[in-house]
C-alpha positions, 0 to 999 in steps of 0.5 A: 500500500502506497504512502498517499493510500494510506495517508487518505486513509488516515484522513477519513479516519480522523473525519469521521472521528471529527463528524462524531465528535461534532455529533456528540457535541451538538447533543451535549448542547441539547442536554445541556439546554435541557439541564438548564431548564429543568433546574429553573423549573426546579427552582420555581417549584422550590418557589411555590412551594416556599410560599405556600409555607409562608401561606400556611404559617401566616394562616395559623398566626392570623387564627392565634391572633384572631382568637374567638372575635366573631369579626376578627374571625369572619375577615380571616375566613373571606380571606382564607377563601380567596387565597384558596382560590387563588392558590387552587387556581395557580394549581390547576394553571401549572398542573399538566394534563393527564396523558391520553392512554394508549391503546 
């Protein structure tokens, strides 16, 4: 085998090495990419979740100091109200459908 044979063998060799590197690449970008939107995704949902906690400890503190004042305990209930529709809400909102079932 002549020298130029099997410096083009060589050559196509190493391109195909390129082409795959470039292929692996252009995937790891996409993992990438996928990686960087689930963590803010995660990071949202650390968000929401945060809140409804604070949601929760404010609701016990409004209710100790409410105590058993009729007015003081009807504000807190129309606010309760609205909040659990708005936190139901966000729920629905953000709650993907169910898949279809496969057949």
């Amino acid at each position: 085998m002549s020298w130029f044979r099997k410096r083009d063998l060589h050559t196509q060799a190493l391109d195909t090495i390129l082409e795959a590197q470039l292929l692996i690449l252009k995937e790891l970008k996409k993992i990438m990419s996928t990686l960087d939107q689930l963590t803010a995704d995660v990071a949202a949902e650390d968000s929401a979740v945060d809140s409804a906690v604070v949601l929760l400890q404010g609701l016990k503190a409004a209710l100790d100091a409410a105590g058993t004042d009729p007015a003081k305990l009807a504000a807190l209930s129309a606010d309760i109200q609205a909040k659990t529709k708005v936190l139901s809400d966000a729920v629905v909102a953000n709650t993907p459908a169910a898949p279809a079932p496969s057949a």
